[in-house]
C-alpha angles and dihedrals in degrees: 000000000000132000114206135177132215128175099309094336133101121191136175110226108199114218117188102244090176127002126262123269109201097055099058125115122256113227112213118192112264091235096059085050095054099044091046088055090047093046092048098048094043094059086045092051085044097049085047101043080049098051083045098057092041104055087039080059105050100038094053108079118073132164111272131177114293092010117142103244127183114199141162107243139193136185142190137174107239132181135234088281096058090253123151144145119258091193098057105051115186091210124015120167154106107261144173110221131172117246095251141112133239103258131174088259091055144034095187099074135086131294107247088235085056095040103050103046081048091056114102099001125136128232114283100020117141124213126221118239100296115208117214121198113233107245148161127229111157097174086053100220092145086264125116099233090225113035097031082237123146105257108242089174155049102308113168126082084235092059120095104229094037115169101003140144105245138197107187129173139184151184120203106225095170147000129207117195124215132232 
């Protein structure tokens, strides 16, 4: 270090008498380079390729036609405004059907408004409140006899809940593809 003077004024001028320490570069050997970037590409490629794998998985099964579903389904009577009562369920249970649709060749299967809405969707999905127009289709060909409206609901004289307003909602827990 080095004091001059100069008309009036004093300064300390720094010179350098040893380099710094604590600035130098640290030299690391070019092996341990290469493994660490190896290692550290590898567990990325192995967390994507298993993300990968997991969201291909789980997105892959959807209800089809004549598949085995078990959902959790509720059921109301509702009126033209949409209006029912969440406390009095008409059907309220945990239950296994058969992916097909009430025909004119056979009772046991689905109402349209149900079948439809249960079409295509994964396992777990969870469907919002669904209103079904009351109608009336006797020949059952999926067509409401006075509108020309698909028929959601139930539609035949024989069924219990014929020509009624319907909210209906349900939650997919499992899906068991046929053969």
């Amino acid at each position: 270090m080095i004091l001059k003077e100069h008309k009036n004024t004093s300064y300390l001028k720094l010179t350098p008498l040893e380099k710094s320490s604590r600035f130098q570069k640290i030299h690391f050997n070019t092996k341990i380079k290469k493994r660490a970037a190896i290692g550290v590409i590898t567990i990325i490629f192995l967390i994507l390729g298993l993300s990968l794998i997991n969201l291909l998985k789980s997105q892959s099964i959807v209800v089809q036609k004549y598949d085995l579903v078990k959902i959790d389904y509720q059921m109301w009577e509702s009126d033209s405004r949409k209006n029912y009562n969440i406390l009095n369920p008409l059907y309220d249970d945990i239950i296994w059907i058969t992916m097909i649709q009430i025909t004119e060749n056979s009772t046991l299967g689905l109402i349209l408004g149900l079948y439809d809405n249960l079409l295509e969707s994964q396992k777990y999905y969870e469907s919002d409140l669904i209103w079904l127009d009351k109608c009336i289709d006797q020949d059952r060909n999926g067509i409401d006899d006075f509108s020309g409206e698909p028929a959601l609901s139930f539609e035949n004289s024989t069924d219990l809940y014929f020509n009624t307003h319907l909210m209906i909602k349900f939650e997919v827990l499992d899906i068991q593809k046929t053969q």
